[in-house]
Structures are given as C-alpha cells and as structure tokens.
Wavefront OBJ file of the C-alpha trace (Angstrom):
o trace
v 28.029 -83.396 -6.989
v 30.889 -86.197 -7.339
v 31.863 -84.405 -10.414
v 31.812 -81.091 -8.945
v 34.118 -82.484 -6.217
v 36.663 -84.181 -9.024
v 36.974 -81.349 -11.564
v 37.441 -78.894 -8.331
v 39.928 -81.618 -6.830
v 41.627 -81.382 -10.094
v 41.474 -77.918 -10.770
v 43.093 -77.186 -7.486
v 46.065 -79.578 -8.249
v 46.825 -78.503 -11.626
v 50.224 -76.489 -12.457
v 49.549 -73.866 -15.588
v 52.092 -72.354 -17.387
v 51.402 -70.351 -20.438
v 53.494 -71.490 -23.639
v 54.619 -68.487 -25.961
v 56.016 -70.617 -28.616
v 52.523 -72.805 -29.084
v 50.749 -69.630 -29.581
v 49.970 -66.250 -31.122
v 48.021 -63.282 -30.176
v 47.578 -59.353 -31.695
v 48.603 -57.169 -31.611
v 51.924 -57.511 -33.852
v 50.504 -60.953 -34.880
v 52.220 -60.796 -38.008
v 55.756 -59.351 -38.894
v 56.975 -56.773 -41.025
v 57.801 -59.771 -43.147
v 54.375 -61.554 -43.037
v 55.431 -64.822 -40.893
v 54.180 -65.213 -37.565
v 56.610 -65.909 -35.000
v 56.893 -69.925 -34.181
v 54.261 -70.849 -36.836
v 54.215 -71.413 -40.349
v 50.683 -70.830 -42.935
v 49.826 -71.518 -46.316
v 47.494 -71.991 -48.608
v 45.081 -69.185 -49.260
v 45.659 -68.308 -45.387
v 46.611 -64.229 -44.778
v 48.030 -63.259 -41.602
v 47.843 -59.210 -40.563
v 48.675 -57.790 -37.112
v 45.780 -58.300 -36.046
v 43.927 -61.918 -37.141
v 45.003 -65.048 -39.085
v 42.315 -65.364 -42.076
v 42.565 -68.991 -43.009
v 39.654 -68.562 -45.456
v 38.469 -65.817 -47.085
v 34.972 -65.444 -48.310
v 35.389 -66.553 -51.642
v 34.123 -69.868 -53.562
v 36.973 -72.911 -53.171
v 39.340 -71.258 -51.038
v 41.666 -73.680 -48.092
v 44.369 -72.425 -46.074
v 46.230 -73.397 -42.736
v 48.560 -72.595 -39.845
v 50.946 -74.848 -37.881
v 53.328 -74.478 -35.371
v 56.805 -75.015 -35.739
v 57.798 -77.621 -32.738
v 55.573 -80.411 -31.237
v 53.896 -80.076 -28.062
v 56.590 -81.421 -24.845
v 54.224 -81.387 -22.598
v 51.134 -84.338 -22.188
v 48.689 -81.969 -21.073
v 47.419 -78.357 -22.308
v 44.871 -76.357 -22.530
v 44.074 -74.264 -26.259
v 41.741 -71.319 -26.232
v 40.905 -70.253 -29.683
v 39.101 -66.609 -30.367
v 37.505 -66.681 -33.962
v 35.238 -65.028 -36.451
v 33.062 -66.856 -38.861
v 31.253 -63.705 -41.133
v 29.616 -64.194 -44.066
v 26.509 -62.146 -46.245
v 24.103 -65.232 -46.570
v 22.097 -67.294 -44.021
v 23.845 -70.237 -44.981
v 27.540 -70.404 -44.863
v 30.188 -72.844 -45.850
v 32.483 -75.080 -45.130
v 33.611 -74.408 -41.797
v 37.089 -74.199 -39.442
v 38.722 -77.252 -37.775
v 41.501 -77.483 -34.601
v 43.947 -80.114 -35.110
v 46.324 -82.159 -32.783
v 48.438 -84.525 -34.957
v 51.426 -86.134 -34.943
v 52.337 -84.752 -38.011
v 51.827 -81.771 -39.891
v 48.285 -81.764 -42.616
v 48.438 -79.953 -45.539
v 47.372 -76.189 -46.552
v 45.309 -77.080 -49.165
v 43.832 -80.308 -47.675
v 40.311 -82.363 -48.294
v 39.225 -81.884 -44.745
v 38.609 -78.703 -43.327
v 41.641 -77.264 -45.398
v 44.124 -80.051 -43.519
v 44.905 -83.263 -44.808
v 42.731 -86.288 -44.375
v 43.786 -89.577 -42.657
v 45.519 -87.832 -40.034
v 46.419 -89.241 -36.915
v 45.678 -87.635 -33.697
v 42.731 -85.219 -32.418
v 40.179 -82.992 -34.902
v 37.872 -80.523 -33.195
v 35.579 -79.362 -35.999
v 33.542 -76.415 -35.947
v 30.957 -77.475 -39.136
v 28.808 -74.833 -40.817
v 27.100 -76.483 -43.794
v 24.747 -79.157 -43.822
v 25.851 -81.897 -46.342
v 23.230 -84.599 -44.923
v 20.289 -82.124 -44.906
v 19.506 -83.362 -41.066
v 19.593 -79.537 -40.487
v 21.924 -80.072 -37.481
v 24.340 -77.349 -38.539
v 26.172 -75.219 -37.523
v 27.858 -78.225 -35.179
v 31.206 -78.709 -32.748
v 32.718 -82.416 -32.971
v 35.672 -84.214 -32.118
v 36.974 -86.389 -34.082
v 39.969 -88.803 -33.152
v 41.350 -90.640 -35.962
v 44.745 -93.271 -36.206
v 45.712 -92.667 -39.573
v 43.765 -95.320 -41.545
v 40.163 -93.662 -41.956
v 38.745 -90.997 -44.703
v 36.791 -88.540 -43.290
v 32.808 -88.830 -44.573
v 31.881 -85.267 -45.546
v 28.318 -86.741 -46.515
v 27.721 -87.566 -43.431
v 29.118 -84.885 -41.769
v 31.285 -87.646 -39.839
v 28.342 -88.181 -38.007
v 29.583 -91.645 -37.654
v 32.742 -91.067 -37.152
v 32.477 -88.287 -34.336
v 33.513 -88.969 -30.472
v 30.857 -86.088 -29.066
v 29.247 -82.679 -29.828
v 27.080 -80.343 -29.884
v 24.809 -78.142 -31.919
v 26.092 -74.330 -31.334
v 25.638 -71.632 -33.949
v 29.137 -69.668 -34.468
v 28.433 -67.476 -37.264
v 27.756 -63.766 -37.851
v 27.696 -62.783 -34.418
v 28.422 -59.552 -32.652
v 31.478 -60.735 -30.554
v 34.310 -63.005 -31.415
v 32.857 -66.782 -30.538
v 35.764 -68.904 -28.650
v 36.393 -72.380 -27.626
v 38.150 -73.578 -25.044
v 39.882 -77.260 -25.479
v 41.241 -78.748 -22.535
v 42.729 -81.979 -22.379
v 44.158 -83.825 -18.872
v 44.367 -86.776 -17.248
v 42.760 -88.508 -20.690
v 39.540 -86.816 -20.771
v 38.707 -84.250 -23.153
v 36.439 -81.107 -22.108
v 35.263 -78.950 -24.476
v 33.736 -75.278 -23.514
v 32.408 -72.734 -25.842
v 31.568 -69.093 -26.071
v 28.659 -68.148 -28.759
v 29.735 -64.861 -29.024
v 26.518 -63.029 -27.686
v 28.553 -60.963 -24.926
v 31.657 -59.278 -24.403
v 32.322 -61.086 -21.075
v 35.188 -63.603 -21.084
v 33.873 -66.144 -18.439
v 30.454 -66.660 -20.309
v 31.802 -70.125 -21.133
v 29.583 -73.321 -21.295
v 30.135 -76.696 -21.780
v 29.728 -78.277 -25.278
v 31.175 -82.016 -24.614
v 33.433 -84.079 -22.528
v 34.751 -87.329 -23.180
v 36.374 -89.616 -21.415
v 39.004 -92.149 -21.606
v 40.715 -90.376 -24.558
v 44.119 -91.121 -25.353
v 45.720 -88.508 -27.902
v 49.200 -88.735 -29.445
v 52.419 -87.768 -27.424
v 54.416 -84.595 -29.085
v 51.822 -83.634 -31.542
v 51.784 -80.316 -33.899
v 49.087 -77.780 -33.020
v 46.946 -76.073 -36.532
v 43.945 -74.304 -37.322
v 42.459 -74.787 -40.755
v 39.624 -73.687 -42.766
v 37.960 -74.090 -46.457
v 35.043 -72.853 -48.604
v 32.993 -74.128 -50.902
v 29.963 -73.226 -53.326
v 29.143 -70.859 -50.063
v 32.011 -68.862 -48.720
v 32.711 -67.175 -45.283
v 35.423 -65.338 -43.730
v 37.098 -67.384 -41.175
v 39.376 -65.192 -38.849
v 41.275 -66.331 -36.030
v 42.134 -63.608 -33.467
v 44.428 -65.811 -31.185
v 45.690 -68.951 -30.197
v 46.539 -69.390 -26.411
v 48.294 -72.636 -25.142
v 48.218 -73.363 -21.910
v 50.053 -76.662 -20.523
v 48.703 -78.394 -17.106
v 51.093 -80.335 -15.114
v 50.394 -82.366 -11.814
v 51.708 -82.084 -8.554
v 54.078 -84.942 -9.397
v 55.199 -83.712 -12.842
v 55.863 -80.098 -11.357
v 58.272 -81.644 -7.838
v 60.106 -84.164 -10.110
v 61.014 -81.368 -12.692
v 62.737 -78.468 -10.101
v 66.472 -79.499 -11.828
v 64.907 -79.142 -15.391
v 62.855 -76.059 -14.726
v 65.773 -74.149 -13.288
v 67.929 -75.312 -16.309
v 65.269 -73.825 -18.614
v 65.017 -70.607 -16.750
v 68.637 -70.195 -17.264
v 68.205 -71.087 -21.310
v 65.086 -68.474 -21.115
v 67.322 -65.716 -19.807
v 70.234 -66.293 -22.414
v 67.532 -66.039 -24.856
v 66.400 -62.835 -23.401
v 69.808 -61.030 -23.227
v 70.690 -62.175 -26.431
v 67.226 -60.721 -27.683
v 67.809 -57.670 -25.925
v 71.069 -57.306 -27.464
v 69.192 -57.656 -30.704
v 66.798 -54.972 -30.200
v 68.929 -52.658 -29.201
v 71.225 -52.866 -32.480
v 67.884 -52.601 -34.125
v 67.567 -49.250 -32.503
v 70.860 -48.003 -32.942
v 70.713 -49.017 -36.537
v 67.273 -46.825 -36.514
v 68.462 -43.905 -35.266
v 71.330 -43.855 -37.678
v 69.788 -44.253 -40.555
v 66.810 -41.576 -39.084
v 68.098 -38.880 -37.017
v 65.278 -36.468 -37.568
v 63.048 -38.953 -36.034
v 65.279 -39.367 -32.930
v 64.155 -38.263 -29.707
v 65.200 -37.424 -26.350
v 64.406 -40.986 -24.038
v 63.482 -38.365 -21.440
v 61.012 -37.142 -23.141
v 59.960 -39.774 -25.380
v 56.836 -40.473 -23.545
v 55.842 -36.732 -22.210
v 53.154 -36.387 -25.089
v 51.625 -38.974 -23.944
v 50.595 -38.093 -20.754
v 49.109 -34.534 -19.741
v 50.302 -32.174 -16.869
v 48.892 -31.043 -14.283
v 48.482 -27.103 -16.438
v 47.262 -28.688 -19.324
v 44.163 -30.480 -17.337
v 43.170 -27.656 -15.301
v 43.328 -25.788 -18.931
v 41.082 -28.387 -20.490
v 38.519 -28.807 -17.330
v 38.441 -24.523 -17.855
v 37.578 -25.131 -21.250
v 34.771 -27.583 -20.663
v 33.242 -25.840 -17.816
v 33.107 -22.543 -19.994
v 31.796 -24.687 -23.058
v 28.840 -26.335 -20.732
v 28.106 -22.464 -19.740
v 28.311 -21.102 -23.295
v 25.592 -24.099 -23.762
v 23.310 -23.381 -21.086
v 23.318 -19.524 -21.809
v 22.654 -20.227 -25.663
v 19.696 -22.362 -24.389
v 18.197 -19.517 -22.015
v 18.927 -17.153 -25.207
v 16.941 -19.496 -27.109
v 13.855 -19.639 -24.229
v 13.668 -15.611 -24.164
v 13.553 -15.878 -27.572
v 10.358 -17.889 -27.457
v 8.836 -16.002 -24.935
v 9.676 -12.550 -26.788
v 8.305 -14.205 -29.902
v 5.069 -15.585 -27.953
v 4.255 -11.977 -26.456
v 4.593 -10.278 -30.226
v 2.284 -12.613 -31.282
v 0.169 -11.773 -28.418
v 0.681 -8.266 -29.062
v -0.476 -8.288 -32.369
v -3.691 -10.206 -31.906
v -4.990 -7.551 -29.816
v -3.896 -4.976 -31.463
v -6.109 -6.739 -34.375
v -9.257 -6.992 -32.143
v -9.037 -3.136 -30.950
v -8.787 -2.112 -34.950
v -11.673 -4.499 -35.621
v -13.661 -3.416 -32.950
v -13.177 0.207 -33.706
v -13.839 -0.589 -37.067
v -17.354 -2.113 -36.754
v -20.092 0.504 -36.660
v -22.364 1.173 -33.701
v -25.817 -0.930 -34.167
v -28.937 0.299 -33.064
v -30.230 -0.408 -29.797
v -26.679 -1.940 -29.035
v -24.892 -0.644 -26.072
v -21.941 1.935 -26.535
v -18.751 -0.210 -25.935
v -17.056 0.555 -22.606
v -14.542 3.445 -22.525
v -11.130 3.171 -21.987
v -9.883 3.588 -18.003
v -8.299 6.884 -17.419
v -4.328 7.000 -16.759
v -2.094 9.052 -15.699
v -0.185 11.012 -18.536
v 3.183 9.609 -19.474
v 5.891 11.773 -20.311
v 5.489 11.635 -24.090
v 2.200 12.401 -23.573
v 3.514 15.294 -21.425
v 5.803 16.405 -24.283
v 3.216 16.056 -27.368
v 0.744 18.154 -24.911
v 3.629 21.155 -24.755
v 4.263 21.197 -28.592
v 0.516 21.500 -29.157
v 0.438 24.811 -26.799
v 3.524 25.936 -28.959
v 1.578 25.724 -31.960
v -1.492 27.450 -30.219
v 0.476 30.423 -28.991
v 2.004 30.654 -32.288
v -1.586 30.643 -33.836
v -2.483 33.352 -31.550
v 0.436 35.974 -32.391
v -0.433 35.481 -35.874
v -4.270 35.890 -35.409
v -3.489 39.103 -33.476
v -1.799 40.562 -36.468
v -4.524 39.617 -38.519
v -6.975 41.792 -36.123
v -4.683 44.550 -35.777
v -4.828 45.178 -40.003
v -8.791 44.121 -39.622
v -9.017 46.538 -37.348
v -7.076 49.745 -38.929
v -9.546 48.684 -42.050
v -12.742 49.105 -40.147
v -11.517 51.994 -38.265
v -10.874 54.156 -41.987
v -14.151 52.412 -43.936
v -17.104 52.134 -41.354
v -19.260 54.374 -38.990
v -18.748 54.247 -35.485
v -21.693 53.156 -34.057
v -22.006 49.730 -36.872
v -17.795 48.448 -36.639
v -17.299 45.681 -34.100
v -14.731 46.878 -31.193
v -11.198 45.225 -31.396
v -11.582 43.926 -27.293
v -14.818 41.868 -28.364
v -13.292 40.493 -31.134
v -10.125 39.287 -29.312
v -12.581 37.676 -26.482
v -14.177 35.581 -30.056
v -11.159 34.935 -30.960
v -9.562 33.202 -27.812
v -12.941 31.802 -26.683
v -12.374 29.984 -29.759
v -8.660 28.846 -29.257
v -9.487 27.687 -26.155
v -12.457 25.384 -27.714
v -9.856 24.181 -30.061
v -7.356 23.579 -27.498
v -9.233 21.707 -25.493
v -10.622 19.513 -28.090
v -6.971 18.392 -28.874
v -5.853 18.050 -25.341
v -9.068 15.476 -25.215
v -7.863 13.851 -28.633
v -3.966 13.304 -27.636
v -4.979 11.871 -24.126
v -7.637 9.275 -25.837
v -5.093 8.410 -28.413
v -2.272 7.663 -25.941
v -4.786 5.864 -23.258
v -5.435 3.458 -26.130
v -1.654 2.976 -26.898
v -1.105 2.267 -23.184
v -3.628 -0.508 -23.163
v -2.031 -2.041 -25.663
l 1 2 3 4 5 6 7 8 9 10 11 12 13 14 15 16 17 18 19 20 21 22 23 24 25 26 27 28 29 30 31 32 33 34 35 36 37 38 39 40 41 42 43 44 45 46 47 48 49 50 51 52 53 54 55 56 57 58 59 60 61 62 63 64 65 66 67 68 69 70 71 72 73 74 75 76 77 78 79 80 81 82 83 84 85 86 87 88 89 90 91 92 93 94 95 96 97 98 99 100 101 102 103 104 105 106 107 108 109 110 111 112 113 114 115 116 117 118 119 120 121 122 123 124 125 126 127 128 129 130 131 132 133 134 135 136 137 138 139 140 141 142 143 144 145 146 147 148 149 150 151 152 153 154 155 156 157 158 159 160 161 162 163 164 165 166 167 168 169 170 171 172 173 174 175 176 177 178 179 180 181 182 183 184 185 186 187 188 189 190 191 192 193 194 195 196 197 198 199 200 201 202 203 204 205 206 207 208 209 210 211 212 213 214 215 216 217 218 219 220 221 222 223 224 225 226 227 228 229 230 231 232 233 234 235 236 237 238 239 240 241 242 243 244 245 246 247 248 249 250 251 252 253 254 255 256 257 258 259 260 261 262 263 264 265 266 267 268 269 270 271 272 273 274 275 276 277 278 279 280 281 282 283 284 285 286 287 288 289 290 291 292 293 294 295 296 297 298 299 300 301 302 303 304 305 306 307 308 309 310 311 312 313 314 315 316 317 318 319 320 321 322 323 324 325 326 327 328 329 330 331 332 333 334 335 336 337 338 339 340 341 342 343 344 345 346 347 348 349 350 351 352 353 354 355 356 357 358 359 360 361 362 363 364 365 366 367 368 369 370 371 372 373 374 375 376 377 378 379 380 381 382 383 384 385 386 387 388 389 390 391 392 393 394 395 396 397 398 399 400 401 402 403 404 405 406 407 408 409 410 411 412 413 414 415 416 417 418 419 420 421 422 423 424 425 426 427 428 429 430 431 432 433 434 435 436 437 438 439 440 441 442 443 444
C-alpha cells in the first residue's frame, strides 16, 4: 500500500516532456540517404523506414546505434519496441540498452557495444552460456569503467536485478519500458502476446541507483554460432522533471521555445525550397494544392454510387442462391419422377400370377385437352375410313348386281349396317385405348 501511495505521489508530481532528438520512430525512420536523424549506426546495423536491424540473422554479426548529443536532463523515461525472430528454438546472442558516458563501439565484445563501459546496461540475454537454463533473461547491469563483462556467467554476478521473460518469436513486437527518477530504476516489460499497449508488467526495480550525468543513449545487438534478427521499431525518450526543476526553469523554457521556433521557420523555409525545387525539375507531376487531396477522400455521389453497387451485389447473391435452391428442388422432383415412372413400367411389365389379385385400375379423370384433340384426329381418320369403304361397296356392289342371282347376292343396305356396326366397334375400342393411355400419363 505505502508503495502504491509513493509511486502515485510521484507519478502525480512528475513533469513529462517528450524529447525528439533522443529518439526515433517509423515511419520515415531512415532517410533517403540512410542516416537517421540525430543518431548515428554502424557495424552490421541496417536502418529502413521502418525498423533499425542491429543484427541480422546471420552467424558473427554486431552492430549499433547512438545518439548524437548526451542526455541534459537527470531523469527520463526510454520505451523501446523490438523484434527478436529467428528459425530455431534456441537463439543467440541477444540485444542490450545502454546509458554511458561515452559512446561503445559498433562492433563491440558485449552485446555488440564495447566492454568496460561506464554507466547503465539493460540486457535482454537469449542464449544460455552457463547451461542454468535461465534464458531468455532481462538484467541491469551498472558498471564504472574498470570491470569485463563475464559472458560465462551470463554476468550473473555482476547483475543489479532481473528477471526471466521470454522475448523471442512472438506474434507482437515485445517492449520495455526503462524509467529512471529520483535514483531508482523501474523496469516494465511487454512479452509481446497482445496488441494492447498498457499490458505492461513489472520485471525489476532497484533502488538507490546512481547513473552518470549527460550520458549517450544506444541500442546494440550481436550473433553468434546461433543467429536472430534483432529489429528495433522505435526508441521513445521521455524526460521527467519535478515540480521544482519545472518552476525554477520558466526563463530557460521560454528561451528554448523561442530557439524551437527559429528552428521551425528556418525548417519550413527549407521545405518549401525543397518543393519548389520539385516542381521545377517535375512539372508533369505538379498538382493543383486545391485539389491535391480530393482523391483521397470520396463525395457524397461517389458513396451513394458504391452503397448502390453493394446493395445490388448482396441481391445478385441472394437471387443466385434461390436459383441454386429451385435448382435442387427441380432436380429432386426429376429424380422423383423417374423412379415412378420405373415402378409403373416394372409393374406393367411383370405378368399376372395365378390366384393373384388383378392390380387396381387407374382412377378415372376428366379428359384434358390433348386428350380432347388426339380423340378428334382419330374420328378424322374414321370418317375418312368410311368414305373409302363406301366406294369399295359401291364397285362390290355393281359386281354382284351383273354376276349373281337375285335371290343369293347380299343387299347393299345390310352390308353398310356390317360395315358401320364394325367402325363403331373399332372406334370405340380406340376411344377406350387413348383415354387409358393418357389416365396413366396423368398419374405420372
């Protein structure tokens, strides 16, 4: 609870200003050039626009970055967004955060950075050179300038405080947050597990730690018979000042706002003879600074057009999914269809049994009107039939009338009666055909 009470105490009479020339962020990390503004790398270090990669993953590779100017301030605050990647379970050698008094080396012994170094080391530690299996681990180291670093003992005896955190391959940037005020040293970490920026917790703090006025700020990294990448997305300096610091420094804070804004004009001088120069040397690519930043923004026309679009798109879907359902359905009755038409042709291909019953007849319906016209082309053909029987009679008849007695020859009246008693038997018998065959087309 008493510490509660102090860091809230403290937190509430802290002044924070961010520091621009202690730090660098993407995008535009890097220049067209390759430097990075305020700070200087080397080594095997590459800086893009968007990351500083101190270390590639390759066997035996160092590299650094430091900043230009010391620190003028006593207190600060660093956070530090980095990447340690690499393809095997095991990775090597790890990325270190230095506060010195005087610039390390690129290529250095420790951590990429020079050893014997006097001021503050926070080292993030990835390979296990005393098999303890304590690795990946965060320490701070403080060191005056006199003592070698033991890398076979991890400087486990050298070490103010840590703690065991694992910082590698992980599916969010991991970031550490260094804070140092009022002597004591505060360490927070992020293991990269979320995308949320306040899932901070606390790795160490030490107290009674007294650090090096106007040190350099650097980030270093190495490999060594294991190799990660070691990226560093940004570097954020923050400097804390007390209530004290902030009222006795009104006269000096007003004289650097006025050295700010000279810098600023003169800057914005700068830029725009940068701009001018542009457009002279590329007038095709000029444009109108009225309209420079219409295409990126839509009207009011051009979002009703694309909400009309997508609302006719959803309704092309949903009618290509009904087309798709009838489809099935059509596809599912066929199928029906034909099964019964199957069972019908089998059943009226199976022969009667004996002593089986008759199968059940057909229900009578109503004639349709194809049954209606196939019933009128059959008369037709009877009448047709008729006219050309009755010719046949009439030359039957003028033969029996020259070649046979009168009392034996057939009369031409009782022949005609044989003759249509018969086309009326035959008519019948296909009315009663074309009605079965289209009561069993019906049913199906």
């Amino acid at each position: 609870v008493i510490l509660c009470v102090l860091v809230c105490v403290n937190t509430q009479s802290v002044h924070r200003r961010f520091e621009y020339k202690y730090s660098f962020k993407p995008p535009y990390l890097a220049q067209k050039d390759g430097s990075v503004p305020f700070w200087e790398y080397g080594g095997n270090a590459i800086a893009s626009g968007e990351s500083v990669r101190l270390a590639p993953s390759l066997r035996s590779q160092k590299g650094a970055i430091w900043s230009k100017q010391p620190l003028n301030f006593d207190w600060w605050e660093i956070d530090i967004m980095f990447k340690v990647t690499g393809r095997g379970r095991i990775g090597a050698d790890g990325l270190a955060f230095w506060y010195t008094t005087q610039r390390g080396e690129y290529t250095g012994e420790v951590f990429g950075s020079s050893d014997r170094w006097n001021g503050l080391a926070v080292i993030f530690d990835s390979f296990d050179n005393d098999n303890k299996h304590n690795n990946p681990y965060i320490m701070a180291v403080l060191n005056d300038g006199t003592k070698v670093f033991d890398h076979k003992s991890d400087g486990s005896q050298q070490l103010l405080s840590g703690c065991l955190r694992d910082f590698r391959n992980k599916p969010f940037p991991t970031r550490a947050r260094i804070e140092y005020y009022l002597n004591t040293l505060t360490v927070y970490f992020h293991n990269g597990m979320t995308n949320n920026e306040a899932d901070y917790e606390l790795c160490f703090r030490a107290e009674n730690v007294v650090l090096p006025r106007g040190g350099y700020l650097g980030l270093s990294a190495a490999t060594g018979g294991l190799a990660d990448d070691h990226d560093v997305i940004h570097l954020l300096t923050t400097s804390l000042h007390t209530q004290q610091q902030t009222g006795s420094g009104q006269q000096m804070s007003s004289d650097e706002q006025q050295k700010l804004s000279q810098e600023y004009q003169e800057y914005q001088k700068k830029l725009e003879q940068q701009k001018e120069e542009y457009r002279k040397e590329h007038p095709d690519e000029v444009r109108d600074k009225d309209g420079e930043f219409d295409d990126w923004f839509e009207s009011d026309a051009q979002r009703e057009l694309r909400q009309i679009f997508q609302g006719q798109t959803q309704i092309h879907d949903i009618l290509r999914g009904l087309n798709k359902k009838v489809d099935e359905v059509i596809g599912k009755q066929m199928n029906s269809l034909s099964m019964l038409t199957a069972v019908y042709s089998h059943t009226q291909g199976q022969p009667l049994q004996p002593g089986a019953a008759p199968p059940a007849q057909m229900p009578a319906l109503p004639i349709g009107r194809h049954d209606w016209d196939a019933l009128v082309a059959n008369n037709q053909i009877m009448i047709n039939t008729i006219a050309e029987l009755k010719i046949s009679a009439g030359g039957v008849q003028a033969q029996a009338m020259s070649g046979c007695p009168e009392p034996s020859c057939v009369s031409f009246t009782g022949l005609l009666l044989v003759v249509a008693a018969q086309l009326i038997l035959m008519l019948f018998y296909a009315i009663y055909k074309e009605r079965k065959e289209a009561q069993a087309k019906k049913f199906f």
